[in-house]
C-alpha positions in Angstrom: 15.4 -14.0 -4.4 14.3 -12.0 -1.2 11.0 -12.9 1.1 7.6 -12.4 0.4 6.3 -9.8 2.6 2.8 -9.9 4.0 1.3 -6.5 4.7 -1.6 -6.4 7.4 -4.9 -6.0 6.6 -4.5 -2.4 9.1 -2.0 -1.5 6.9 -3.4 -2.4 3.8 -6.9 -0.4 4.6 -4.4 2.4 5.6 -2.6 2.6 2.2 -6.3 1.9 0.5 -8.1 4.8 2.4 -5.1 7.4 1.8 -5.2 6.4 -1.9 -9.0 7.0 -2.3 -8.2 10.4 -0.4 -5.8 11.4 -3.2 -2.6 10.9 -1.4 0.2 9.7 -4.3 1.5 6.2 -4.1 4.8 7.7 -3.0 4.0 9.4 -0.5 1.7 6.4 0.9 5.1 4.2 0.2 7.1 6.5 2.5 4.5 6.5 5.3 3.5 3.1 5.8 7.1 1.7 4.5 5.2 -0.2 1.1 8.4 -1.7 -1.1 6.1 -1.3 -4.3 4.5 1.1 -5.3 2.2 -1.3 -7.7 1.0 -2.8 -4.0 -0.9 0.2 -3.5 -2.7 -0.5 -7.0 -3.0 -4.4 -5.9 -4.6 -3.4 -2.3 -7.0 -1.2 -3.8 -8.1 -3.7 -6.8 -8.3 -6.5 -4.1 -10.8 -4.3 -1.5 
């Protein structure tokens, strides 16, 4: 079992405001070095 990783909340209004601009979740994953893309989703629920 690896670690949990804890995103900042920078980061995670990054990947948030780049997903509300219509950038895909890969893309965002690749840029801001996200493991999963279903983070994205949980950011954006959570905000």
């Amino acid at each position: 079992m690896g670690k949990k990783r804890v995103y900042s909340y920078e980061l995670k209004m990054m990947a948030i405001e780049r997903r509300l601009a219509g950038v895909p979740k890969k893309q965002i994953q690749e840029e801001l070095g996200i493991k999963n893309d279903t983070q994205i989703e949980t950011f954006t629920v959570s905000f």
